[in-house]
C-alpha positions in Angstrom: 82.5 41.5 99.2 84.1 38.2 98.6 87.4 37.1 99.5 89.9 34.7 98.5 89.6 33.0 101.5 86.5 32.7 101.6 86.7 31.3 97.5 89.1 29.1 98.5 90.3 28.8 101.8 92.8 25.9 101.3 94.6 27.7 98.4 98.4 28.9 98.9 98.9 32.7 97.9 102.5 33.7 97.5 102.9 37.6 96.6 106.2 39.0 95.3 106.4 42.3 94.1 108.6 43.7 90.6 108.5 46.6 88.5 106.2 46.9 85.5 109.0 45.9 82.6 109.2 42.3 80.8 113.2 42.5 82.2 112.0 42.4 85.8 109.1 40.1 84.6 111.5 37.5 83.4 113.9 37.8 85.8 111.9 37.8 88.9 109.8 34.8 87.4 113.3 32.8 86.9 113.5 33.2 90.8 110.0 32.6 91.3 110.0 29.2 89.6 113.5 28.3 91.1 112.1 28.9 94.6 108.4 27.3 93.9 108.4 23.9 92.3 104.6 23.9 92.0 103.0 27.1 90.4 99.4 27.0 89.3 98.4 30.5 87.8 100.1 33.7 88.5 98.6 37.1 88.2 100.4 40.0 87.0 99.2 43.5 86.8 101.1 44.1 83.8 101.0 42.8 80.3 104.6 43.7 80.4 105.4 42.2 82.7 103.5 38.9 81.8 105.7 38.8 79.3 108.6 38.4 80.8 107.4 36.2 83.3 105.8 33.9 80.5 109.2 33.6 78.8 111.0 32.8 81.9 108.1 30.1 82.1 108.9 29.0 78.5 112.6 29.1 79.1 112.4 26.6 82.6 110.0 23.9 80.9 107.0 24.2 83.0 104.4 22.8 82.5 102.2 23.1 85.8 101.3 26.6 85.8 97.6 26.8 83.5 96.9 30.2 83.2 98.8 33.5 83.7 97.1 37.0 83.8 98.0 40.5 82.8 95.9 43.7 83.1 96.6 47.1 81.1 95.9 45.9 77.0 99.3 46.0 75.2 98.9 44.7 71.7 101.7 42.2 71.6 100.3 40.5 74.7 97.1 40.3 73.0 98.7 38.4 69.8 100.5 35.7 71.9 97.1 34.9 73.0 96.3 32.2 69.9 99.9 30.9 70.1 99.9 29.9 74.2 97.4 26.7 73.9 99.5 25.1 77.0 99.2 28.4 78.9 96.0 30.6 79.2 96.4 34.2 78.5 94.5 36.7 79.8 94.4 40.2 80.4 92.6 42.8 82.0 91.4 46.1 80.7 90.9 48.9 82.5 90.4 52.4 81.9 93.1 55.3 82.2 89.9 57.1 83.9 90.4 55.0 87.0 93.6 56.9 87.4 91.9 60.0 87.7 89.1 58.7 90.2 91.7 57.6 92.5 93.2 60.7 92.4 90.0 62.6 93.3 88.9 59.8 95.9 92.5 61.2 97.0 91.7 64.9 96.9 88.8 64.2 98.9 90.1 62.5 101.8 93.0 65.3 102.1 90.0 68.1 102.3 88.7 65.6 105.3 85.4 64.4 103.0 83.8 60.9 103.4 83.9 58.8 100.3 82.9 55.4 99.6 85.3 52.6 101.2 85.6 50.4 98.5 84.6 51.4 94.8 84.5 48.4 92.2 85.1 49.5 88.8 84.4 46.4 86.1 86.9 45.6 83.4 87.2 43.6 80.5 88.9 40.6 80.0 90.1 39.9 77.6 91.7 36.3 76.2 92.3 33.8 73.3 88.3 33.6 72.2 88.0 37.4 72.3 91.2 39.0 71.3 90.9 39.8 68.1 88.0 42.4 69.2 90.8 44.4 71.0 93.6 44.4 68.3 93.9 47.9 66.8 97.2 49.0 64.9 96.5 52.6 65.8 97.2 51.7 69.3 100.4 53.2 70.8 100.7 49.9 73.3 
């Protein structure tokens, strides 16, 4: 497996941690960018809390940071997509099934079994040239 590092050794990784709601998105941002005057791209595990964070962008005036990422497939995130052309928006799908293999992988440890050490499950990404394949109106997120 390939690392960061290895990608890119001289690159500057800065990890904060938040809770999953465009509130904390927003409001941990606003530190973030008050703390950091240079921000390139920032991953978010959330589309929610992308959100937040890329209003808090908005709301300072910067311009440095390129591309920010979510993961989970909320509708609204999808839609800002088009709109964002200073800003690319992505997001990254994944299946609620995951959940449920984690929590086996779990099971199986606790009964003392040998599972794989690292399981790579692909996901979708989805952005501004493919969203519109992922908008559904039925979809409760």
């Amino acid at each position: 497996m390939t690392t960061l590092a290895e990608i890119a050794p001289n690159m500057e990784v800065v990890s904060y941690a938040t809770k999953f709601t465009r509130e904390d998105g927003l409001k941990d941002m606003a530190d973030i960018l008050t703390s950091n005057p240079q921000i390139d791209a920032v991953y978010s595990m959330d589309d929610e809390t992308s959100i937040g964070a890329l209003q808090a962008i908005k709301e300072a005036n910067r311009t440095d940071i390129k591309v920010i990422t979510g993961g989970g497939g909320m509708q609204e995130y999808f839609k800002m997509m088009p709109e964002n052309t200073d800003i690319w928006i992505q997001s990254a799908l994944y299946s609620p099934a995951m959940v449920r293999d984690a929590v086996d992988m779990a099971v199986s440890i606790l009964k003392g079994e040998t599972v794989e050490p690292v399981v790579v499950l692909p996901t979708t990404i989805v952005d501004r040239d493919n969203y519109t394949e992922f908008l559904d109106a039925n979809s409760p997120y």
